[in-house]
C-alpha atoms as a printed R data frame, in Angstrom:
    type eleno elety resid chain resno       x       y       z
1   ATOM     1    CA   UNK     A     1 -41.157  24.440  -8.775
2   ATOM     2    CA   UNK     A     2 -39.843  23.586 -12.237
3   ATOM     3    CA   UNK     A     3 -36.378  23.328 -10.357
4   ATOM     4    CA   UNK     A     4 -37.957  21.035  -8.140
5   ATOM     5    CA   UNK     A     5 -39.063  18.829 -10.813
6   ATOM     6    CA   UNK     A     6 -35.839  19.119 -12.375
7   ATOM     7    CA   UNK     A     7 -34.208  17.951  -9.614
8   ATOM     8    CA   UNK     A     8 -36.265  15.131  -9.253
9   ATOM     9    CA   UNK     A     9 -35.922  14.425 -13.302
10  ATOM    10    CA   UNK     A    10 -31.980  13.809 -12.723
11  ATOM    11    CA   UNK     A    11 -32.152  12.046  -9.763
12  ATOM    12    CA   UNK     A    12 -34.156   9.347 -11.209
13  ATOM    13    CA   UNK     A    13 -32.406   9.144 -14.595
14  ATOM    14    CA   UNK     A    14 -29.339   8.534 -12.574
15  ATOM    15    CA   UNK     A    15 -31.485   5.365 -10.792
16  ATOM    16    CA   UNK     A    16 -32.469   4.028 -14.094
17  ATOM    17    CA   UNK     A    17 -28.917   3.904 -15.295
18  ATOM    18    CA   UNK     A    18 -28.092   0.276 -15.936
19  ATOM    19    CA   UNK     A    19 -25.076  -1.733 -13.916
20  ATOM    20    CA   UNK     A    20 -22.491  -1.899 -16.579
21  ATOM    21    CA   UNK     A    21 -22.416   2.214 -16.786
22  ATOM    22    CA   UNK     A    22 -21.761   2.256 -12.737
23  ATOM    23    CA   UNK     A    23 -19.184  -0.922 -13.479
24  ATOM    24    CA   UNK     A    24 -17.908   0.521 -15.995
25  ATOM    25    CA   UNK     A    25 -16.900   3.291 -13.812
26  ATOM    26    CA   UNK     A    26 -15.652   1.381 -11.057
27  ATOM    27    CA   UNK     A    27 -13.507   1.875  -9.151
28  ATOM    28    CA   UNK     A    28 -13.658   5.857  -8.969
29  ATOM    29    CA   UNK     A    29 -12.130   5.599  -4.967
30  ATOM    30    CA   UNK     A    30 -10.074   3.200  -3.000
31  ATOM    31    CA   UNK     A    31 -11.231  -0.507  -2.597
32  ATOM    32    CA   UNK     A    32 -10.930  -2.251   1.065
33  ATOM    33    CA   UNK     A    33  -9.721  -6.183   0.991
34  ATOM    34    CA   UNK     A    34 -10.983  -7.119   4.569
35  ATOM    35    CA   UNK     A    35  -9.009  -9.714   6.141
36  ATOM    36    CA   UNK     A    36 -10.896 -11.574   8.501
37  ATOM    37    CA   UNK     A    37  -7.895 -13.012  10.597
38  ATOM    38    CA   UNK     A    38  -4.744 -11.085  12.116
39  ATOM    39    CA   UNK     A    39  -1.119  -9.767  10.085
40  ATOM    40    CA   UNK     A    40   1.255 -12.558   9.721
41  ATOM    41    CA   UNK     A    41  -1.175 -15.559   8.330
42  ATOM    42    CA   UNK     A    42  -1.799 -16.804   4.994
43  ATOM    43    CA   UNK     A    43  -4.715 -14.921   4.812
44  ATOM    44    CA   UNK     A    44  -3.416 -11.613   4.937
45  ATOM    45    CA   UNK     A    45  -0.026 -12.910   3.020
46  ATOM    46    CA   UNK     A    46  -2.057 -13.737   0.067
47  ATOM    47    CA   UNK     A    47  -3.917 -10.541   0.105
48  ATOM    48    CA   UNK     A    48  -1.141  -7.829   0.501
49  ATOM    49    CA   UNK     A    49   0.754  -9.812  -2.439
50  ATOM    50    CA   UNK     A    50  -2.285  -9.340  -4.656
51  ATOM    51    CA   UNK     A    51  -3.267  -5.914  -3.713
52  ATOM    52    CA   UNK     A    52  -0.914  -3.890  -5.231
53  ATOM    53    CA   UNK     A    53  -1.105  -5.668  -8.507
54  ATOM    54    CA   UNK     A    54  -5.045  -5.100  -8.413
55  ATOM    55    CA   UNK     A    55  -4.245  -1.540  -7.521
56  ATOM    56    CA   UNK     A    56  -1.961  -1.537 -10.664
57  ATOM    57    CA   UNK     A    57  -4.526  -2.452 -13.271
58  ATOM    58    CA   UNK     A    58  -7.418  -0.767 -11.851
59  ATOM    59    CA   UNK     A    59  -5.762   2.645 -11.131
60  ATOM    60    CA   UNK     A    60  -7.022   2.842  -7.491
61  ATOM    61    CA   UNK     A    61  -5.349   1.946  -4.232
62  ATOM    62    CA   UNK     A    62  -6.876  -1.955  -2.931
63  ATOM    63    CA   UNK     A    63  -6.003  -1.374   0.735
64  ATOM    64    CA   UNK     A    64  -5.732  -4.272   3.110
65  ATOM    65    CA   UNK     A    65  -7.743  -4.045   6.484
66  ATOM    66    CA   UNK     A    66  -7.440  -6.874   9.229
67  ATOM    67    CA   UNK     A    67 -10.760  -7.810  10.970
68  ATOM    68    CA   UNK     A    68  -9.858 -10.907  12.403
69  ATOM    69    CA   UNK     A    69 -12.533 -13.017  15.656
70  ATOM    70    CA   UNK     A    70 -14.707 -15.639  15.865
71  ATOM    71    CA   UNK     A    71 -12.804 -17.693  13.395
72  ATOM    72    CA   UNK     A    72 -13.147 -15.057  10.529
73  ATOM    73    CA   UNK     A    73 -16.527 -14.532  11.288
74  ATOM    74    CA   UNK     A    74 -16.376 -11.243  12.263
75  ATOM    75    CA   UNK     A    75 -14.531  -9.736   9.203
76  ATOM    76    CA   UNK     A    76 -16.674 -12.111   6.415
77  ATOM    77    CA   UNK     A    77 -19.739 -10.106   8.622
78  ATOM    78    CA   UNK     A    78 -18.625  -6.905   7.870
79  ATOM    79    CA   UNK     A    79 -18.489  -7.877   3.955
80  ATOM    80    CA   UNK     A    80 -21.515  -9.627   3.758
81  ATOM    81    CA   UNK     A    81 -23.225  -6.514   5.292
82  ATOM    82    CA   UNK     A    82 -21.635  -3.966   3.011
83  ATOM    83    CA   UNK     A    83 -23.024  -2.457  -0.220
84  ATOM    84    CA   UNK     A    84 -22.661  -3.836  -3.228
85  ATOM    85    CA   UNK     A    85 -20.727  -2.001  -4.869
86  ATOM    86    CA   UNK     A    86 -17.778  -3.517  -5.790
87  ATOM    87    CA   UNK     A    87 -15.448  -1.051  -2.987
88  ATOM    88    CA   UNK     A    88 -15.863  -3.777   0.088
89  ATOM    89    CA   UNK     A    89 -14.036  -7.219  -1.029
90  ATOM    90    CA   UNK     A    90 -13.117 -10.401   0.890
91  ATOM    91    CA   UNK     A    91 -10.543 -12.420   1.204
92  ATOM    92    CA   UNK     A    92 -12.280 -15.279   2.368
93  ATOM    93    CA   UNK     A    93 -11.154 -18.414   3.433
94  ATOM    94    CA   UNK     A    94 -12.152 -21.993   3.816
95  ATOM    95    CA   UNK     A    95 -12.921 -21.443   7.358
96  ATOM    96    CA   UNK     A    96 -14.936 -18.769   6.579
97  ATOM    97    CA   UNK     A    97 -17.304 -19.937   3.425
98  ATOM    98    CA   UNK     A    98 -17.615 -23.529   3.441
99  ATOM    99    CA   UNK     A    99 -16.443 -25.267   7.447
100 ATOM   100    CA   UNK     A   100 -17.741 -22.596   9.926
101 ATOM   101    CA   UNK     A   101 -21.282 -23.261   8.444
102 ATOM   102    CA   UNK     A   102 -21.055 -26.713   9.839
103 ATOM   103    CA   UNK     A   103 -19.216 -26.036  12.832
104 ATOM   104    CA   UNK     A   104 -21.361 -22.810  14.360
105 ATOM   105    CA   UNK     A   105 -24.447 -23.501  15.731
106 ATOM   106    CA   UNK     A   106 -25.543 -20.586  14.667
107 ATOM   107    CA   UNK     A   107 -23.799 -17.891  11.818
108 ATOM   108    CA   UNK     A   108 -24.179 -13.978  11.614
109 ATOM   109    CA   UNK     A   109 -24.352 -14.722   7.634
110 ATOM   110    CA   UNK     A   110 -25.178 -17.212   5.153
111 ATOM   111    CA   UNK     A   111 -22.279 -18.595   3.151
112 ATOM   112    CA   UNK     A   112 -23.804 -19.549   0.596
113 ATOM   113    CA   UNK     A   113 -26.212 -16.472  -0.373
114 ATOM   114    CA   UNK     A   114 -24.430 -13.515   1.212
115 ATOM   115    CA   UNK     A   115 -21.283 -13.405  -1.282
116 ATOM   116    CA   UNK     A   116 -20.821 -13.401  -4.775
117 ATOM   117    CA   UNK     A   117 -17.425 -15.569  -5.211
118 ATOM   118    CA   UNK     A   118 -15.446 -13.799  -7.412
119 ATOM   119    CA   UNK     A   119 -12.241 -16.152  -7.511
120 ATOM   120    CA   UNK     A   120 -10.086 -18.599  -6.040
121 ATOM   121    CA   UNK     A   121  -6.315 -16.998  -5.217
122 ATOM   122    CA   UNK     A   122  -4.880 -19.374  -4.343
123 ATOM   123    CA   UNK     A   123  -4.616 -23.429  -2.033
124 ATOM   124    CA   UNK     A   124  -2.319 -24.703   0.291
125 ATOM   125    CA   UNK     A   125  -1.381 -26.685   2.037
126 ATOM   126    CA   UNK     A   126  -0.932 -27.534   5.967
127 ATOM   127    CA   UNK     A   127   1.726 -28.270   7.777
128 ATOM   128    CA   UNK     A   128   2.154 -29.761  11.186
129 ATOM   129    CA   UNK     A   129   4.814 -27.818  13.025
130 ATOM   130    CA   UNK     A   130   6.323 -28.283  16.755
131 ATOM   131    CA   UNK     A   131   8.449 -26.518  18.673
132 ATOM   132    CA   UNK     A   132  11.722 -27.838  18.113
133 ATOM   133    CA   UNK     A   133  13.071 -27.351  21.957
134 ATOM   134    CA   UNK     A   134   9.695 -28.961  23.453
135 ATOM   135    CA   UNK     A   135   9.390 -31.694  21.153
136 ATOM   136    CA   UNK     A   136  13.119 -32.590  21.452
137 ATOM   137    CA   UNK     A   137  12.198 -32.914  25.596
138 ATOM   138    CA   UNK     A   138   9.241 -35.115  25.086
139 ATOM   139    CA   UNK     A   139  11.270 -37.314  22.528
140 ATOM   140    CA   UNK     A   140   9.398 -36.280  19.921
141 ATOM   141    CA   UNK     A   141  11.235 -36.134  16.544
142 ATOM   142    CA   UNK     A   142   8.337 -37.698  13.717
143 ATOM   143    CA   UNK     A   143   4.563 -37.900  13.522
144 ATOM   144    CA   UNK     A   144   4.717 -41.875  14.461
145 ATOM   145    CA   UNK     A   145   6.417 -40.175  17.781
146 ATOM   146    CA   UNK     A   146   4.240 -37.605  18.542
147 ATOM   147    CA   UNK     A   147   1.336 -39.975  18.073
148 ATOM   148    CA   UNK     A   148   2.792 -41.854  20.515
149 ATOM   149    CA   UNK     A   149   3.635 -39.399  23.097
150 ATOM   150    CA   UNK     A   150   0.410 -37.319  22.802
151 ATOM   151    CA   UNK     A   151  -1.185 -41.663  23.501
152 ATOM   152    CA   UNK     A   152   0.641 -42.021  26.408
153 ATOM   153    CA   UNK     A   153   0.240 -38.413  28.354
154 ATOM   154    CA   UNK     A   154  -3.159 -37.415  27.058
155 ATOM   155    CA   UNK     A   155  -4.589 -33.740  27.475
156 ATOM   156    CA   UNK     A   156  -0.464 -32.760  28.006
157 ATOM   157    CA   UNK     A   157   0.587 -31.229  24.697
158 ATOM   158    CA   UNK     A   158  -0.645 -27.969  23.883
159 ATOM   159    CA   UNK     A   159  -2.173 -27.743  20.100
160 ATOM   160    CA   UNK     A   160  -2.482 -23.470  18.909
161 ATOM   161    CA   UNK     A   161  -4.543 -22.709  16.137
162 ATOM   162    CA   UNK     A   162  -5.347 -18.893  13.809
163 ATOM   163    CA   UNK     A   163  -9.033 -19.922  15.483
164 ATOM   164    CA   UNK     A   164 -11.933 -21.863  16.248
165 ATOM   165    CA   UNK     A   165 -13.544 -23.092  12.898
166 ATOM   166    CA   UNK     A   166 -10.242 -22.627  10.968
167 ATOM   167    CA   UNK     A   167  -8.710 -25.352   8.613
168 ATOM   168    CA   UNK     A   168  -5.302 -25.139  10.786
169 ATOM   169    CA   UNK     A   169  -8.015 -25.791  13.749
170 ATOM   170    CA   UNK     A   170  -9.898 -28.566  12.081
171 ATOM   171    CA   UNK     A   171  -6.670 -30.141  10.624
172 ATOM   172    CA   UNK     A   172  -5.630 -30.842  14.211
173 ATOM   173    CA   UNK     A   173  -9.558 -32.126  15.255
174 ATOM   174    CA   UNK     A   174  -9.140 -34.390  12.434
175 ATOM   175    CA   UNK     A   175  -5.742 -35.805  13.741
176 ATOM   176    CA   UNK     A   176  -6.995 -36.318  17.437
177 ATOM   177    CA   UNK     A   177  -9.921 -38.472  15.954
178 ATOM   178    CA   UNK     A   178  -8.068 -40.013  13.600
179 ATOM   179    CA   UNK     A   179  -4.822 -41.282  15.844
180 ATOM   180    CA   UNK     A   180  -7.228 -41.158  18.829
181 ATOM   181    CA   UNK     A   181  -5.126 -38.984  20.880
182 ATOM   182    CA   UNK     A   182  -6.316 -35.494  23.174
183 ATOM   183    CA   UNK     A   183  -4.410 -32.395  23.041
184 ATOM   184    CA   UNK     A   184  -5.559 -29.128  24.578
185 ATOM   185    CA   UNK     A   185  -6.604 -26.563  21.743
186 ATOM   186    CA   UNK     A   186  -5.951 -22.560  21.927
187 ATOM   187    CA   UNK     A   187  -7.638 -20.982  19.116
188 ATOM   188    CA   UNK     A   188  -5.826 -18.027  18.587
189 ATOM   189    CA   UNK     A   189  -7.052 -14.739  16.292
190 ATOM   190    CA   UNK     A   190  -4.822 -15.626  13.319
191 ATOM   191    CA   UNK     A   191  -1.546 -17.668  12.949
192 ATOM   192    CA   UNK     A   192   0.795 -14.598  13.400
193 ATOM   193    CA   UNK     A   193   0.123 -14.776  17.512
194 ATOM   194    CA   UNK     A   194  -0.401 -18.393  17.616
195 ATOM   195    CA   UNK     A   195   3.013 -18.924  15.748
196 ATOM   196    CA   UNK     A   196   4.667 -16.642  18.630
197 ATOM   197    CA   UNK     A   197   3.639 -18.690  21.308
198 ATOM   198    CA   UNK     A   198   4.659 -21.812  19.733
199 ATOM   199    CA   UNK     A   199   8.072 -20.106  18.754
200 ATOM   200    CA   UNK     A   200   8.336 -19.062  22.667
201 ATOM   201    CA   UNK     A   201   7.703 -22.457  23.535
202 ATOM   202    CA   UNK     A   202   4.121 -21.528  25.265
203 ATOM   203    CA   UNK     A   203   2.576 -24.296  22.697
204 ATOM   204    CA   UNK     A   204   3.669 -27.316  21.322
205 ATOM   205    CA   UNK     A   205   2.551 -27.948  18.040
206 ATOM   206    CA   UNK     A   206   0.547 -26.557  15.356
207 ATOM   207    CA   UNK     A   207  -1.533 -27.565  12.022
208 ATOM   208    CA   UNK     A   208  -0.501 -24.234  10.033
209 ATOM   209    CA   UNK     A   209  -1.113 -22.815   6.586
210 ATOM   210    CA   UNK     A   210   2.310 -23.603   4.737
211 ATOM   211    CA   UNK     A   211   3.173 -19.839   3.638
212 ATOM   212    CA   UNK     A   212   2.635 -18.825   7.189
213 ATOM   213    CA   UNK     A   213   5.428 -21.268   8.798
214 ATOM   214    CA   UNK     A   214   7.618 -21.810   6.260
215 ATOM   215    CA   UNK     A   215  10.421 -18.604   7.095
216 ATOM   216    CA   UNK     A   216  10.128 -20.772  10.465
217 ATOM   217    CA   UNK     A   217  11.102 -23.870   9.585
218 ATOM   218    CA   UNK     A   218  13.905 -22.363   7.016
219 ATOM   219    CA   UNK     A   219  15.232 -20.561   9.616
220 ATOM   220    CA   UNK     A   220  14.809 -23.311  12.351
221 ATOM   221    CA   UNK     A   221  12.801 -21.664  14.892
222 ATOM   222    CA   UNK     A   222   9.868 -24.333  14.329
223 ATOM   223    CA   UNK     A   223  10.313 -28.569  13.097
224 ATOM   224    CA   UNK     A   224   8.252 -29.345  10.408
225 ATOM   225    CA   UNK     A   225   6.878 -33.309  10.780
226 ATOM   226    CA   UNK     A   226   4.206 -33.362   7.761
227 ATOM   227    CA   UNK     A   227   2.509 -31.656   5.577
228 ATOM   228    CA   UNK     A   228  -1.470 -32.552   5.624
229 ATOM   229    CA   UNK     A   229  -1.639 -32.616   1.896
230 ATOM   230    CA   UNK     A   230  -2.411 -35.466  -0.274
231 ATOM   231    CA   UNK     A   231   1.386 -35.353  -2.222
232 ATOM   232    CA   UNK     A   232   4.027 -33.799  -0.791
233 ATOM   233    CA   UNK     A   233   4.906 -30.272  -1.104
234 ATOM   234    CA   UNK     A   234   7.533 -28.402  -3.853
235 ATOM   235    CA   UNK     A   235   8.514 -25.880  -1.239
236 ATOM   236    CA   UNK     A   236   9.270 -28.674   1.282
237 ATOM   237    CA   UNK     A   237  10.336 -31.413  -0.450
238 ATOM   238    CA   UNK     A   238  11.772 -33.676   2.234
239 ATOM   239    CA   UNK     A   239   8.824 -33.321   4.633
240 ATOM   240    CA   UNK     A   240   6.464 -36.353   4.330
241 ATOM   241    CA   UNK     A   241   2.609 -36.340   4.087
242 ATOM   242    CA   UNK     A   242   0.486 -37.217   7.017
243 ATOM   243    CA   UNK     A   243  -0.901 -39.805   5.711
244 ATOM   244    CA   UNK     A   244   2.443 -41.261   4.565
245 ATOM   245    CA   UNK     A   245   4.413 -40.554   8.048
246 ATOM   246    CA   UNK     A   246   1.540 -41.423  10.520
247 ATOM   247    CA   UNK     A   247   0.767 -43.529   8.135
248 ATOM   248    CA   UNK     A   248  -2.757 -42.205   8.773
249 ATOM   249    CA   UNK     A   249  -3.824 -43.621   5.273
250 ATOM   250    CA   UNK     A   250  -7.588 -40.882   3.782
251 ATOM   251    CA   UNK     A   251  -5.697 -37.691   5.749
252 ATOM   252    CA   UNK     A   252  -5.719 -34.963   3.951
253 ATOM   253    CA   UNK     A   253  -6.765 -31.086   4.850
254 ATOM   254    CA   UNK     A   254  -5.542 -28.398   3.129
255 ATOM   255    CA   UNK     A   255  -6.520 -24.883   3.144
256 ATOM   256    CA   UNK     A   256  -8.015 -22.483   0.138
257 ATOM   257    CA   UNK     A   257  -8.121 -18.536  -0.275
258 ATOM   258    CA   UNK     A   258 -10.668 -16.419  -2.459
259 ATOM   259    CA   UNK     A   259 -11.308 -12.786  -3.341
260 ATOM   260    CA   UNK     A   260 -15.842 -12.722  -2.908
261 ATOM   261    CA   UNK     A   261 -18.181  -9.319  -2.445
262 ATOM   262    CA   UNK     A   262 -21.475  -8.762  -1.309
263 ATOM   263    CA   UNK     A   263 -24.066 -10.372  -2.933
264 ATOM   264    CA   UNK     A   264 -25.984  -8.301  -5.217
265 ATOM   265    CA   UNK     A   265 -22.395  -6.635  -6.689
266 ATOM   266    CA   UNK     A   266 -22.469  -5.779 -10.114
267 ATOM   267    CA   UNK     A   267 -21.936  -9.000 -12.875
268 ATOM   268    CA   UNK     A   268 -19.158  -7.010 -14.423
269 ATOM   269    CA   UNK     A   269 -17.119  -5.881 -11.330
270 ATOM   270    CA   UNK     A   270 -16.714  -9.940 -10.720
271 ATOM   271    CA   UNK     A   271 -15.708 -10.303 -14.018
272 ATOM   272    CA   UNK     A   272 -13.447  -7.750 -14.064
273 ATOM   273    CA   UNK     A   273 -11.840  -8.818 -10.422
274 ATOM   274    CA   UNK     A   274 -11.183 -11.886 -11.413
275 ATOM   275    CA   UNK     A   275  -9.710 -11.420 -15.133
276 ATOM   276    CA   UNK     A   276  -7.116  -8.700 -13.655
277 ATOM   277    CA   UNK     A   277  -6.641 -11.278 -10.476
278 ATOM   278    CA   UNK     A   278  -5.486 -14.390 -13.057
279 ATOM   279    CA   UNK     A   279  -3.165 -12.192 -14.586
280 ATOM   280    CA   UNK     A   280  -1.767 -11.211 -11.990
281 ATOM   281    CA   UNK     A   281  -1.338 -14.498 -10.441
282 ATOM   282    CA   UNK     A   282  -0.056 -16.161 -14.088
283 ATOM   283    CA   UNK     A   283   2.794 -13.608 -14.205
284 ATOM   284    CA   UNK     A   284   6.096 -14.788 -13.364
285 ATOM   285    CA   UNK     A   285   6.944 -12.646 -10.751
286 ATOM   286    CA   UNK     A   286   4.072 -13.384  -8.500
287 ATOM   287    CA   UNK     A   287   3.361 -17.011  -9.211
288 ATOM   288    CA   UNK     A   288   6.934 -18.037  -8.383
289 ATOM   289    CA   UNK     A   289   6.963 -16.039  -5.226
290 ATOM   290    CA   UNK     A   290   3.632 -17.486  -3.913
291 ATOM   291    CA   UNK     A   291   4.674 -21.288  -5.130
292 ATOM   292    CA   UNK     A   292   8.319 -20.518  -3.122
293 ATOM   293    CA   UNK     A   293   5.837 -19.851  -0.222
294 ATOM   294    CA   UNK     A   294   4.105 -23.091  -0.844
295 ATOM   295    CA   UNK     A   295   0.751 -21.758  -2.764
296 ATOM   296    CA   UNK     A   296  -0.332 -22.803  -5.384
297 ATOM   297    CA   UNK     A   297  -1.800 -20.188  -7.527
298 ATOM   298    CA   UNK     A   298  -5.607 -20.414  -9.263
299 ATOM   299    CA   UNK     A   299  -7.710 -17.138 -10.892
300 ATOM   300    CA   UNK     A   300 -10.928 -19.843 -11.296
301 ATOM   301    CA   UNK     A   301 -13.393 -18.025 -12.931
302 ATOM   302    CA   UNK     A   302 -16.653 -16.841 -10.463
303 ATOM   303    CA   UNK     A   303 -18.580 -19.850 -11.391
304 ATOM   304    CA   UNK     A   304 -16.174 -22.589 -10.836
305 ATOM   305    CA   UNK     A   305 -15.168 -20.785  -7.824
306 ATOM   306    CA   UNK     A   306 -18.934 -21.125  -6.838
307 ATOM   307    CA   UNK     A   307 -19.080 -24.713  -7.181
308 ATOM   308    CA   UNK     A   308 -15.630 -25.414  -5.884
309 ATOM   309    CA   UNK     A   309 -17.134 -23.687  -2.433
310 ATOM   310    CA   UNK     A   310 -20.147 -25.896  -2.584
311 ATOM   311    CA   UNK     A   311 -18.177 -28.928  -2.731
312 ATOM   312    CA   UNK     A   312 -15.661 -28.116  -0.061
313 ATOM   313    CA   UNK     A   313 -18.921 -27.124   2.206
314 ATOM   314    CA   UNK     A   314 -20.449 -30.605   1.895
315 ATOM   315    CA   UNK     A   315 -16.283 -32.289   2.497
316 ATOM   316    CA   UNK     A   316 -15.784 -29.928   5.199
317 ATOM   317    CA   UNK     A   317 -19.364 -30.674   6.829
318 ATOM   318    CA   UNK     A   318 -18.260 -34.032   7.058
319 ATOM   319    CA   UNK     A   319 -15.147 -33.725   8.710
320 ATOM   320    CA   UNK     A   320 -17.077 -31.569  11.567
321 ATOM   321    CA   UNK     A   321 -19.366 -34.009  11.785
322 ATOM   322    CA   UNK     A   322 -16.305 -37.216  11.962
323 ATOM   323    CA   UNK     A   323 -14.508 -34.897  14.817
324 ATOM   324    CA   UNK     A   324 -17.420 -33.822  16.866
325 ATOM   325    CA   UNK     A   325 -15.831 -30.701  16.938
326 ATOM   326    CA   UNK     A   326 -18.679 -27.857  17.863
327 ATOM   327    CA   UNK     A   327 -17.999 -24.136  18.689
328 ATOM   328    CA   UNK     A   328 -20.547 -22.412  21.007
């Protein structure tokens, strides 16, 4: 009996122990950085750059694991439905927290109350990419051309996409209603696949993340015609804006990238996440590789991050509603 209660004495002072003595702890095991889209986009780029530095200062392996569907749905699922306990991150996505919201008519989690943002890695922007052999056949060598191909033979380029709900997705929803033009969309599970069916020549064009395409276009296997930023882009200096080459003058739709966690994680885990992740993204090494790639690097802390997402969920909403873009 007096085991019993003994038993029962250390389980509960091991309850009543307060968060910053488990945080303080963390991490004690390996910590998963679900990736809710395929190997090969942005997404996944920007995570397996920062894991091993956040493996580095916290002593424990951050392993990267791909869950990509649904237009990141699926993976930001599985990390809103994990504990909170600081070993489940996210590498979430605009798609993911603040334009699927608007563009599902119904979500498997809430955005807004399921995560605790932690930071913002990193933004980019898009660029509009076309395969160089298919757009050289239609005649197609600009944005002012492709506008007025895609015009004249409607419904007869082919536009991929990492997925329905994505930026790269509602970049190119935004074009079509903008230039008032209708090409066929294939929403793909990440960038990596979609960018080997435009490479092959199955596609045409494609609104991609920057870091994504840009070993493409230096290597000349894709033609970059814009980037869907406001300014142009350091990595690609030559390539004009949207906005600019179209001129389609108010375009802009670039893409964003942030480490969140359950809700209900520990205060000091975020804090501690986020500190180690804007170090690691101020030193030189990894901020020059990741602006070479066309990122541009952040480390916000948790509450700007948290208002930054609100604000891009009320832009964003806007733009799905301007499209009329809707995903069943």
């Amino acid at each position: 009996m007096r085991s019993r209660i003994r038993l029962v004495a250390l389980a509960l002072s091991f309850s009543l122990l307060p968060a910053a003595s488990f945080a303080q702890a963390w991490p004690n095991r390996p910590v998963r950085i679900v990736v809710p889209f395929t190997a090969g986009g942005t997404t996944d780029i920007l995570a397996r750059a920062l894991a091993p530095e956040l493996g580095k200062a916290f002593g424990q392996n951050f392993i990267v694991e791909n869950k990509p569907g649904a237009g990141g749905n699926i993976g930001a699922d599985i990390v809103a439905k994990s504990a909170p306990d600081g070993y489940t991150l996210l590498m979430g996505t605009v798609g993911t927290q603040a334009i699927n919201p608007a563009l599902y008519p119904k979500m498997p989690y809430d955005a807004a109350k399921d995560f605790a943002p932690i930071t913002l890695v990193a933004g980019v922007p898009n660029v509009l990419v076309v395969n160089p052999a298919n757009a050289a056949a239609r005649g197609i060598t600009d944005v002012r051309s492709l506008i007025a191909y895609a015009r004249a033979h409607p419904g007869k380029l082919n536009m991929a996409s990492s997925g329905n709900g994505t930026s790269i997705h509602l970049s190119g929803e935004l074009f079509k209603t903008m230039t008032g033009t209708y090409m066929v969309h294939f929403p793909y599970r990440g960038s990596g696949p979609a960018l080997l069916d435009l490479i092959g020549g199955t596609m045409d064009l494609m609104f991609d993340n920057l870091p994504s395409s840009l070993p493409q276009i230096k290597s000349g296997k894709l033609l970059a015609l814009a980037v869907t930023s406001a300014e142009r882009c350091t990595a690609l200096p030559d390539v004009p804006t949207i906005a600019e080459a179209g001129p389609l003058k108010g375009f802009e739709a670039s893409s964003w990238f942030g480490l969140l966690a359950p809700a209900g994680v520990p205060a000091e885990i975020v804090i501690r996440v986020q500190q180690e992740t804007a170090k690691a993204l101020a030193s030189p090494v990894l901020k020059e590789r990741l602006l070479s790639q066309g990122a541009i690097p952040s480390g916000m802390p948790p509450a700007d991050f948290s208002r930054f997402i609100a604000a891009e969920t009320q832009k964003w909403a806007q733009v799905v509603r301007a499209s009329g873009a809707k995903i069943d």
